[in-house]
VEXKOL-709773 format. One record per residue: x, y, z of N, C-alpha, C in turn; chain. Coordinates in Angstrom, 3 decimals. Each point is the difference from the previous one (the first is absolute). Layout:
((X, Y, Z), (X, Y, Z), (X, Y, Z), "A");
...
end
This chain:
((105.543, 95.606, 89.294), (-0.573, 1.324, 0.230), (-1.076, 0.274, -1.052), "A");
((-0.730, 0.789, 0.252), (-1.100, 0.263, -1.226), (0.087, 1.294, -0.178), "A");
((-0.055, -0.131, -1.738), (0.722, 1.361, -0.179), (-1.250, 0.788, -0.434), "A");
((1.153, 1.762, 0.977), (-1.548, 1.066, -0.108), (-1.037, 0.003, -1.036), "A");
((-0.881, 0.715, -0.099), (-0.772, -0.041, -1.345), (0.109, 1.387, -0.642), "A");
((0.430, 0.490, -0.945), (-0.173, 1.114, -0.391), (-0.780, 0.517, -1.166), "A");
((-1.233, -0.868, 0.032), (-1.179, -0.102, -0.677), (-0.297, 1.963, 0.385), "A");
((0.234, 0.723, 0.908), (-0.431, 0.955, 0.721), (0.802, 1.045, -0.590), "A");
((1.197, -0.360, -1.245), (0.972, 1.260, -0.331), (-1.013, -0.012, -1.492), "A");
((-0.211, 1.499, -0.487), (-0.186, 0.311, -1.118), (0.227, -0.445, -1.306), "A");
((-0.255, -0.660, -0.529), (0.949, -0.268, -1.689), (0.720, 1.177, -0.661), "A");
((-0.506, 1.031, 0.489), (0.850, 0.973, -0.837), (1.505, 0.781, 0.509), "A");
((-0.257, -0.999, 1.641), (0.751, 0.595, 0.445), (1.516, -0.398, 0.624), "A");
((0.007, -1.039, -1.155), (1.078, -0.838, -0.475), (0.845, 0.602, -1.503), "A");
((-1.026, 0.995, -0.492), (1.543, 1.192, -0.575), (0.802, 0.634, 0.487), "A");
((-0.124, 0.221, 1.106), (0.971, -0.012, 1.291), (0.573, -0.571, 0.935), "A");
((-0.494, -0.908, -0.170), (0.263, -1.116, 1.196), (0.427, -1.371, -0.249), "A");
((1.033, -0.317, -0.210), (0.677, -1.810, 0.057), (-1.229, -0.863, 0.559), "A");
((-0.486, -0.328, -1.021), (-1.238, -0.914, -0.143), (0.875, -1.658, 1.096), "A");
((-0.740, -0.712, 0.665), (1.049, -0.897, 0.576), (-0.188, -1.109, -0.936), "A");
((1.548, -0.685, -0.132), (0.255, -0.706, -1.218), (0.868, -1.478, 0.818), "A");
((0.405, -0.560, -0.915), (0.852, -1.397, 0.247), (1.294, 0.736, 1.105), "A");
((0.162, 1.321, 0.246), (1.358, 0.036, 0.631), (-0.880, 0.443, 1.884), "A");
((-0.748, 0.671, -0.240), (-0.905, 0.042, 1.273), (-0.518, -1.066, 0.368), "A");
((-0.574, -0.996, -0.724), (-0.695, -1.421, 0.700), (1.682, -1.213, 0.233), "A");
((1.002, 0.200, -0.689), (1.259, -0.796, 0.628), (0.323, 0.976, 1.721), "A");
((-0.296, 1.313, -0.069), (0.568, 0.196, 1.383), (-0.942, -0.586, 0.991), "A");
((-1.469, 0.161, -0.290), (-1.093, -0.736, 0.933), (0.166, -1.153, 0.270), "A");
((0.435, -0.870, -0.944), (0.993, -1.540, -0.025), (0.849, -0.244, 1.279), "A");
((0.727, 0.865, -0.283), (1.325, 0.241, 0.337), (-0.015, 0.229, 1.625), "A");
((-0.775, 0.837, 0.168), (-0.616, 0.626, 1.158), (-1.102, -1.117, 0.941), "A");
((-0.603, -1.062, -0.674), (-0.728, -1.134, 0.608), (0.341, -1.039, 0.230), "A");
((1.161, -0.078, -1.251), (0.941, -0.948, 0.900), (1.402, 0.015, 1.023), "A");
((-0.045, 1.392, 0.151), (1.039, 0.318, 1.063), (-1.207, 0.772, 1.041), "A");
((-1.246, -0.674, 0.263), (-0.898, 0.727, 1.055), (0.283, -0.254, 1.703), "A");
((0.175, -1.498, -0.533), (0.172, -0.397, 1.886), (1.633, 0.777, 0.195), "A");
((1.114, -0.189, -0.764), (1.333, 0.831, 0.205), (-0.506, 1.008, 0.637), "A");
((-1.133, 1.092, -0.756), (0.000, 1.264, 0.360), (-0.977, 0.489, 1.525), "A");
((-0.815, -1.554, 0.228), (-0.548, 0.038, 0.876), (0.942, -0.361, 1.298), "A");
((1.058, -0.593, -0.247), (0.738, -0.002, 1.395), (0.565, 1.193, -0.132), "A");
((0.589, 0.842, -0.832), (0.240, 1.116, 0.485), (-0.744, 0.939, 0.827), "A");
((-1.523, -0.270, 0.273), (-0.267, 0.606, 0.668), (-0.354, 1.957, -0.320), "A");
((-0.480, -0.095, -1.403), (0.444, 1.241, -0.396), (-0.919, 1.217, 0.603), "A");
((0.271, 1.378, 0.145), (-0.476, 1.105, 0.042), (-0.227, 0.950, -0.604), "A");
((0.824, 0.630, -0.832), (-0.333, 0.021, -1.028), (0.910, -0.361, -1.193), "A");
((-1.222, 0.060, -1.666), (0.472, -0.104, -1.372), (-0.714, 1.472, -0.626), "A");
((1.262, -0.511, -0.794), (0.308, 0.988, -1.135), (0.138, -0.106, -1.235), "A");
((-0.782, 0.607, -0.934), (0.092, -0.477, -1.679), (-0.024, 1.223, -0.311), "A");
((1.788, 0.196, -0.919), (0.326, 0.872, -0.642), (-0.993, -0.182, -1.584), "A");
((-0.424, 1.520, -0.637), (-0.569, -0.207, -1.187), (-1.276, -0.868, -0.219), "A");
((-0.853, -0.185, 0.819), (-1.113, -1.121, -0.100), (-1.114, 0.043, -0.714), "A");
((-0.266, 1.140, -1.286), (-0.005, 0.046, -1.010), (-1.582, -0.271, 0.488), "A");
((-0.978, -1.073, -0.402), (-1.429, -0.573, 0.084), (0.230, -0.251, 1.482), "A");
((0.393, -0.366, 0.609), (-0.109, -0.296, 1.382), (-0.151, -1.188, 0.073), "A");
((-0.186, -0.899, -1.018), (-0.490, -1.246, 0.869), (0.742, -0.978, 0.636), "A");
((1.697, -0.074, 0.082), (0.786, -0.405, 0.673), (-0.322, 0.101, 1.198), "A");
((0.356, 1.481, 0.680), (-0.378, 0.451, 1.262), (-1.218, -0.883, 0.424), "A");
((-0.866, 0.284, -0.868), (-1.871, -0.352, 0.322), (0.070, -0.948, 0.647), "A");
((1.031, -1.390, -1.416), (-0.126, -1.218, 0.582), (0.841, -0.178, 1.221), "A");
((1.372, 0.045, -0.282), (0.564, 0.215, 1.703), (-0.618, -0.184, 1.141), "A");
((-0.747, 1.195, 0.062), (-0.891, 0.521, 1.413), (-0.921, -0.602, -0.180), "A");
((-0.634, -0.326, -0.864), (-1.503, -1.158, 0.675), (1.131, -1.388, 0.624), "A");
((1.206, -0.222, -0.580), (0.182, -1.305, 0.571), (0.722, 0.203, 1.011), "A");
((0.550, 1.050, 1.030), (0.967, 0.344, 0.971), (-1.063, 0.557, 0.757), "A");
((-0.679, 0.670, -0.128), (-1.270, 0.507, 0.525), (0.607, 1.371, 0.923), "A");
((-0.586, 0.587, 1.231), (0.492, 1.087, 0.364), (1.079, 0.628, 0.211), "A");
((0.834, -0.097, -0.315), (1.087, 1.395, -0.197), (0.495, 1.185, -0.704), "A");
((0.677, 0.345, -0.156), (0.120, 1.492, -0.668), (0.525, 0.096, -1.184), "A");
((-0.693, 0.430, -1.114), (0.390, -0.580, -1.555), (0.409, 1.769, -0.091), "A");
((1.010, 0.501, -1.079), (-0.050, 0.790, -0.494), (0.727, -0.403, -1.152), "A");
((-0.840, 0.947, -1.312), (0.562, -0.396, -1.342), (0.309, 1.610, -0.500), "A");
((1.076, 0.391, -0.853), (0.156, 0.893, -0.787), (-0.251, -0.002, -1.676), "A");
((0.216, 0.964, -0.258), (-0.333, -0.072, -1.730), (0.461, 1.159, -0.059), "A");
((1.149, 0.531, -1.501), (0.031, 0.955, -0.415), (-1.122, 0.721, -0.849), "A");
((-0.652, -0.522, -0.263), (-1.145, -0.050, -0.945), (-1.789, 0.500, 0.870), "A");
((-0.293, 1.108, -0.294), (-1.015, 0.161, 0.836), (-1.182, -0.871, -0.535), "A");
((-0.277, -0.164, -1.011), (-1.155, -0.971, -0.586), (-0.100, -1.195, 0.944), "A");
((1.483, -1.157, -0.090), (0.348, -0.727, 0.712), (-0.508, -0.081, 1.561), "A");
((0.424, 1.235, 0.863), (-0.111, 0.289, 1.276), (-1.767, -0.069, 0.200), "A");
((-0.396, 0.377, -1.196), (-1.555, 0.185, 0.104), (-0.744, -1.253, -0.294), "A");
((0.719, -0.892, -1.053), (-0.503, -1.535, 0.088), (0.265, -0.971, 0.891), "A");
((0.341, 0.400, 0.754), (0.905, -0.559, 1.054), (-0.674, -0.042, 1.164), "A");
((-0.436, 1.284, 0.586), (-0.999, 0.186, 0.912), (-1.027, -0.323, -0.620), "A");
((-0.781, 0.030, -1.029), (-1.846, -0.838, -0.633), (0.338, -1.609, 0.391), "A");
((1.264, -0.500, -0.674), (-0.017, -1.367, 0.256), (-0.146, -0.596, 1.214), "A");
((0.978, 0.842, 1.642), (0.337, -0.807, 0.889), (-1.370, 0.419, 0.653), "A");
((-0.920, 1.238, -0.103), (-0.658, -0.053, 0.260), (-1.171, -0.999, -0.024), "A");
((-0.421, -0.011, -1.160), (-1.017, -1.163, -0.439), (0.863, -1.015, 0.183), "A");
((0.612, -0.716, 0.518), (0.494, -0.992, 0.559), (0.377, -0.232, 1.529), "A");
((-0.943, 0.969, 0.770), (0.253, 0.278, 1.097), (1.015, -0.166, 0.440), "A");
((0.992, 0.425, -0.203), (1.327, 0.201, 0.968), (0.564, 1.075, 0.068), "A");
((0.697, 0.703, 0.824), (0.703, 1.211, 0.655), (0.842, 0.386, -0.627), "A");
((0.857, 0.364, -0.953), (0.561, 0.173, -0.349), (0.805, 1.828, -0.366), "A");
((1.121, 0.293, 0.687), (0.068, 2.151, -0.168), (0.762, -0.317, -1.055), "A");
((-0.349, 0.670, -1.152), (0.912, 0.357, -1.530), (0.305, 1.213, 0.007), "A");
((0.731, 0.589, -0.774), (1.346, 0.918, 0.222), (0.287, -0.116, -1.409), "A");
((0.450, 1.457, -0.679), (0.464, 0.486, -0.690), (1.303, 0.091, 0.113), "A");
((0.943, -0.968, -1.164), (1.360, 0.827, 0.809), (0.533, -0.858, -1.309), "A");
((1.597, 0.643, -0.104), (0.813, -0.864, -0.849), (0.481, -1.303, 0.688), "A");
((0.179, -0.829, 0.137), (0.135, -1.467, 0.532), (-0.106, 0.114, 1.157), "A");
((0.159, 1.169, 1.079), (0.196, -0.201, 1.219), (0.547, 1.716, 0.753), "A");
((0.349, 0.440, -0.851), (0.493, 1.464, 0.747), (-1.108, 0.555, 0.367), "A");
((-1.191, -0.317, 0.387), (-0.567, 0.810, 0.789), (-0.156, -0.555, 1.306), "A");
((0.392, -0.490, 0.277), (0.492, -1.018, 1.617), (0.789, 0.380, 0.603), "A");
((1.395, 0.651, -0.416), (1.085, 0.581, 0.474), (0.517, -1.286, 1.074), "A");
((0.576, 0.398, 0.976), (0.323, -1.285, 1.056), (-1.319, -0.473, 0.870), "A");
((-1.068, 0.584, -0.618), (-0.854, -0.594, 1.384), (-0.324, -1.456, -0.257), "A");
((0.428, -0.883, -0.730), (0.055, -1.691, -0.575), (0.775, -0.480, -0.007), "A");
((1.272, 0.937, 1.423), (0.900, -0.912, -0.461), (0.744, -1.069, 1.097), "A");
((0.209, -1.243, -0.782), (0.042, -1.694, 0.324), (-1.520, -0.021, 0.379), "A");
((-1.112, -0.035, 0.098), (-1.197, 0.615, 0.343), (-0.528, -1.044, -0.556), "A");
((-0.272, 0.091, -1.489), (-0.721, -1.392, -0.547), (0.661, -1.750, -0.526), "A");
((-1.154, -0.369, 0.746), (-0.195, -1.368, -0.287), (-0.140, -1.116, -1.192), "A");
((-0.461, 0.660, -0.920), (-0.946, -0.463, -1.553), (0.156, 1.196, -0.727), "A");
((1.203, -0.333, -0.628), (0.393, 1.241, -1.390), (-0.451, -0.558, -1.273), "A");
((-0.299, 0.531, -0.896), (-1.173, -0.866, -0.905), (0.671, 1.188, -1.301), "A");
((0.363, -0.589, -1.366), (0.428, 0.678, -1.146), (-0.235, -0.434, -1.202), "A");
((-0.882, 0.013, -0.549), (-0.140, -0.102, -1.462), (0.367, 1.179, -1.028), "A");
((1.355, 0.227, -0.225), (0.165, 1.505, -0.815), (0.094, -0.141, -1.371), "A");
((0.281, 1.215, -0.879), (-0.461, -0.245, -1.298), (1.567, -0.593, -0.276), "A");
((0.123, -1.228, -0.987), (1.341, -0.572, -0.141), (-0.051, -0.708, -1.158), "A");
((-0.494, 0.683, -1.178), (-0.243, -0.022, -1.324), (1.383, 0.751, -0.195), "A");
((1.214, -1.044, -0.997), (0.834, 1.145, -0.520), (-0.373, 1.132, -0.975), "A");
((0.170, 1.009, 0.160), (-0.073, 1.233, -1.039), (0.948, 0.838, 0.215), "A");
((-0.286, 1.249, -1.334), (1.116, 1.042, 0.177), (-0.205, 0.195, 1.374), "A");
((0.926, 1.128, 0.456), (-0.796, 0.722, 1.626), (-0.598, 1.158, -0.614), "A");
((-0.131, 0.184, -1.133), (-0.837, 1.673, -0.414), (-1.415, -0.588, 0.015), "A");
((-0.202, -1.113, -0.073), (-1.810, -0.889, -0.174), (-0.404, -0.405, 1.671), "A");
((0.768, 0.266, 0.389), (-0.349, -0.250, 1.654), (-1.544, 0.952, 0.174), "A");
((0.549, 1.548, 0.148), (-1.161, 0.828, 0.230), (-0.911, 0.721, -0.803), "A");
((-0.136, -1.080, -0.809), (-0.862, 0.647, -1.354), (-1.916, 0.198, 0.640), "A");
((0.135, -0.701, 0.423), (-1.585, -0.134, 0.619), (-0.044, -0.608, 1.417), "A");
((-1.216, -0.508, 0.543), (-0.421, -0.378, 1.081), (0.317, -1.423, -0.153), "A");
((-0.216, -0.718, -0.844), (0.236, -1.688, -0.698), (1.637, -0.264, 0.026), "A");
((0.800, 1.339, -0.683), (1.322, -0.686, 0.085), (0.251, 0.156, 1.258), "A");
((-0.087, 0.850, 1.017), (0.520, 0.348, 1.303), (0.013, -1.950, 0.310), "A");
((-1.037, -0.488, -0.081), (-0.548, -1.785, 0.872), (1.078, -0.657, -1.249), "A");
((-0.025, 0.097, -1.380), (1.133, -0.904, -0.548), (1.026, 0.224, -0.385), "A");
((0.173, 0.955, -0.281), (1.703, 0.252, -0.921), (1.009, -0.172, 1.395), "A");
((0.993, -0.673, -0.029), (0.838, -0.253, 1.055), (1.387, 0.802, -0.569), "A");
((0.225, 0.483, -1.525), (1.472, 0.977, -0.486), (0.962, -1.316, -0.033), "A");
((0.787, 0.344, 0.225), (1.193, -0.635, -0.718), (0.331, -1.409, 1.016), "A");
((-0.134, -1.178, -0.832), (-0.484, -1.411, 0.736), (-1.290, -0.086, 1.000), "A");
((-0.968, 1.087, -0.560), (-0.936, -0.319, 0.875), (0.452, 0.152, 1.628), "A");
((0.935, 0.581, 0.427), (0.619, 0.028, 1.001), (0.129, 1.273, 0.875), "A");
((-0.276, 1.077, -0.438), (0.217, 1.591, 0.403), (-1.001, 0.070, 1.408), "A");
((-1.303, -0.580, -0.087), (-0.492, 0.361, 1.223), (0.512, -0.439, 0.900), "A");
((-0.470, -1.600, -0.109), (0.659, -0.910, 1.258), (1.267, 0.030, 0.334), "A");
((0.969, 1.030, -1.013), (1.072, 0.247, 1.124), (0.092, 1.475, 0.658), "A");
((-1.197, 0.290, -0.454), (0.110, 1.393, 0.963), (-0.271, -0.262, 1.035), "A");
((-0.746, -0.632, 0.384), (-1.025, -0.991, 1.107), (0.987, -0.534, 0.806), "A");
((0.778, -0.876, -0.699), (0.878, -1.296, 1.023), (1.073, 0.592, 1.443), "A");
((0.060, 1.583, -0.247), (0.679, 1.098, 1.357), (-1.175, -0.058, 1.227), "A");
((-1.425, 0.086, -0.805), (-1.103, 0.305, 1.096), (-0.046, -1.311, 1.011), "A");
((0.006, -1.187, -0.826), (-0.370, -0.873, 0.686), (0.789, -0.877, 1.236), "A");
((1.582, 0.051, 0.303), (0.176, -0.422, 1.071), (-0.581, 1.246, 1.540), "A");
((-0.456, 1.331, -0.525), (-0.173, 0.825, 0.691), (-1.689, -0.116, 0.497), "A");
((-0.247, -0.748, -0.607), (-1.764, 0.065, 0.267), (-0.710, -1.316, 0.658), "A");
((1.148, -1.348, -0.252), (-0.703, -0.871, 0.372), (0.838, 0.019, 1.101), "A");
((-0.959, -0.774, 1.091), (0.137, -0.274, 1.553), (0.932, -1.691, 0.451), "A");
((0.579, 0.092, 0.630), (1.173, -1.094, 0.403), (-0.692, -1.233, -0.702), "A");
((-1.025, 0.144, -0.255), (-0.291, -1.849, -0.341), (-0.899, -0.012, -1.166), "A");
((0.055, 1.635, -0.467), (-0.990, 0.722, -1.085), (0.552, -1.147, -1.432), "A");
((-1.193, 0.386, -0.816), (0.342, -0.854, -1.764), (-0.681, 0.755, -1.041), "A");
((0.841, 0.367, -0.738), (-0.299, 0.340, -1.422), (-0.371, -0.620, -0.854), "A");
((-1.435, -0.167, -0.858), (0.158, -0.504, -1.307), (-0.068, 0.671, -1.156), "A");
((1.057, -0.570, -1.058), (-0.076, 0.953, -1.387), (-0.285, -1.071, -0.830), "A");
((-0.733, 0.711, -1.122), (-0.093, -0.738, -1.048), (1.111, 1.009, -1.223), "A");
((0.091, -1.427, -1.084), (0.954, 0.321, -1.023), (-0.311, -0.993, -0.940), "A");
((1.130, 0.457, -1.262), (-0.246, -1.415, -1.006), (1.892, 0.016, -0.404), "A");
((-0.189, -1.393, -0.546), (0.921, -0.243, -0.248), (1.286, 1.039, -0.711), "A");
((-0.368, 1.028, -0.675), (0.977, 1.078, -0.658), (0.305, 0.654, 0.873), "A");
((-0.310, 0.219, 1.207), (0.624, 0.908, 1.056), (1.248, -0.535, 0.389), "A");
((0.145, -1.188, -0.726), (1.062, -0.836, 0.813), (0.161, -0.484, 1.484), "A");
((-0.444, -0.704, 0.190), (-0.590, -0.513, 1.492), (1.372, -0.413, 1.192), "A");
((1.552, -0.511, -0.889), (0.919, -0.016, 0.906), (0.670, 1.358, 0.223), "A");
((0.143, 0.986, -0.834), (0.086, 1.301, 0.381), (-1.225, 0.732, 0.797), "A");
((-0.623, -0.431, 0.119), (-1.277, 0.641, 0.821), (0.619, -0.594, 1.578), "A");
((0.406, -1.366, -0.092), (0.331, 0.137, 1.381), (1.306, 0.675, 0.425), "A");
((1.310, -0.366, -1.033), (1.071, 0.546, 0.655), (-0.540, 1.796, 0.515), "A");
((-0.629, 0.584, -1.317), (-0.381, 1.646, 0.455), (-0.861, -0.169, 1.402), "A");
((-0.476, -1.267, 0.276), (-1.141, 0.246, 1.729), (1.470, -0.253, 1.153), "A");
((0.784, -0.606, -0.492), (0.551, -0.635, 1.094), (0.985, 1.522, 0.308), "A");
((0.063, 0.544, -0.834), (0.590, 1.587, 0.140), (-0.403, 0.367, 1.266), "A");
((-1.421, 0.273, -0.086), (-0.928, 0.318, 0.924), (-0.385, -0.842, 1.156), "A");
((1.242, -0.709, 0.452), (-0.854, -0.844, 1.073), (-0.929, -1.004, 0.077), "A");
((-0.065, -0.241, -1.419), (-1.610, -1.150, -0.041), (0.238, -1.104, -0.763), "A");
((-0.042, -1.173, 0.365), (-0.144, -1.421, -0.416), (-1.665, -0.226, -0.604), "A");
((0.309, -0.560, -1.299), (-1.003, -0.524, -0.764), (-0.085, -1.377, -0.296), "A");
((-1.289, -0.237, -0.571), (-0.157, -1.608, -0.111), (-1.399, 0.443, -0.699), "A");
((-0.032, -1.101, -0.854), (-1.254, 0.085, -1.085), (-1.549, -0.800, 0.368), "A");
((-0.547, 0.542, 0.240), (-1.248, -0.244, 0.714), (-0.729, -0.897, -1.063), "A");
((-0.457, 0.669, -1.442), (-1.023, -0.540, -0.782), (0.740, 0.339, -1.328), "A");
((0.038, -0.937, -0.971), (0.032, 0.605, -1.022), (-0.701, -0.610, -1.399), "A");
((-0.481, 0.657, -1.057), (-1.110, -0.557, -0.942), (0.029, 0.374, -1.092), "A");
((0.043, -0.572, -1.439), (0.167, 0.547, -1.391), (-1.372, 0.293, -0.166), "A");
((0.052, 1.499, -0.839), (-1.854, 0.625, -0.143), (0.485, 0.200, -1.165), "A");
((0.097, -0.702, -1.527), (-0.327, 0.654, -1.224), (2.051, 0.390, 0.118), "A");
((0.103, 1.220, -0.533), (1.662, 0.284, -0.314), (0.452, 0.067, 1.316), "A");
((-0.869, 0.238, 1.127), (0.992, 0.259, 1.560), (-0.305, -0.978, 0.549), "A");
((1.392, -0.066, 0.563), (0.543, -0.825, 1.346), (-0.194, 0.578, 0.987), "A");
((-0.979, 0.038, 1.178), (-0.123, 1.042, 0.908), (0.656, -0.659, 1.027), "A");
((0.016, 0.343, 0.937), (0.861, 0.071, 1.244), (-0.688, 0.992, 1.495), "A");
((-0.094, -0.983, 1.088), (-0.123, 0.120, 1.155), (1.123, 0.311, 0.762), "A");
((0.796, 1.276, 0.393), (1.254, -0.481, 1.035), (-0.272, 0.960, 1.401), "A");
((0.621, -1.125, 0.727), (-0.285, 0.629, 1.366), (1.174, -0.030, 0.717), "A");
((0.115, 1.344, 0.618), (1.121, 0.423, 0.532), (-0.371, 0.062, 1.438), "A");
((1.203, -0.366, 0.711), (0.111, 0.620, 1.730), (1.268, 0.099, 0.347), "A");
((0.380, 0.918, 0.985), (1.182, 0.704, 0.772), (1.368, -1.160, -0.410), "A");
((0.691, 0.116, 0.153), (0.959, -1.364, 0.609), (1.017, 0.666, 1.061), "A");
end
């Protein structure tokens, strides 16, 4: 896949915004080499919770080409780099303001195809979570773990009978408790990509129904 260009986002406007780093280019990885998988699914639409710069989405959709992308962001800066990027990268893309997903209510639901998650999963206190616009994308609270399990209820409800989730993580989240907590939820995992960047072990995992 060739990944978006976001030559087109501001420099300054990455004091707000999760500049994309070694954990965004492993999901693009991650995501190109599970492309033909996602191409027999046949998808309609994807979804990227938190998509921060956009250029996941960006890249995605130039390589899936027409269907229906929607990305959220709690973060309005985000929501706003988000639309400059997919724009100047010509692709379609509706962004949405929302906390991971409550502004959807049931109208997504089993609905999507391509669930897409890069959340913030930096351990910290949970009082450093909402200090700014920057921790919202890294502080993950206690094991780096607080978002993505707020998340892991939404997702057997959103993806569609043959739908797939990908999350990224690093190794301190603890990756065999990450699955027993999915399998809670209905969802079988298996590790897509994974790559040492400097102190992290990042991690590709992709979940579907069982």
């Amino acid at each position: 896949m060739e990944t978006a260009d976001y030559s087109s986002l501001p420099k300054n406007i990455f004091l707000d915004v999760y500049e994309p780093a070694e954990d965004t280019f492993i999901m693009i990885d991650a995501l190109e080499k599970d492309l033909d998988f996602i191409n027999k699914l046949r998808p309609s639409i994807c979804l990227e919770v938190g998509s921060g710069s956009g250029v996941i989405s960006a890249t995605i959709a130039k390589a899936l080409g027409p269907i229906c992308y929607l990305c959220t962001d709690i973060n309005p800066v985000a929501v706003h780099a988000t639309k400059i990027l997919t724009q100047s990268n010509d692709v379609s893309v509706d962004v949405i303001q929302t906390n991971l997903v409550e502004a959807f209510g049931t109208r997504l639901k089993n609905a999507v195809d391509v669930l897409i998650f890069n959340p913030p999963y930096v351990p910290s206190p949970s009082e450093e979570m909402n200090v700014d616009n920057l921790s919202l994308a890294t502080c993950g609270g206690s094991k780096g773990r607080e978002v993505m399990d707020r998340f892991f209820p939404y997702v057997s409800k959103l993806i569609s009978e043959n739908g797939v989730f990908y999350l990224t993580c690093i190794s301190q989240n603890n990756i065999e408790d990450i699955q027993k907590h999915s399998s809670l939820h209905k969802l079988q995992m298996c590790i897509v990509l994974d790559r040492k960047c400097g102190m992290e072990h990042l991690f590709v995992l992709r979940f579907t129904s069982t």
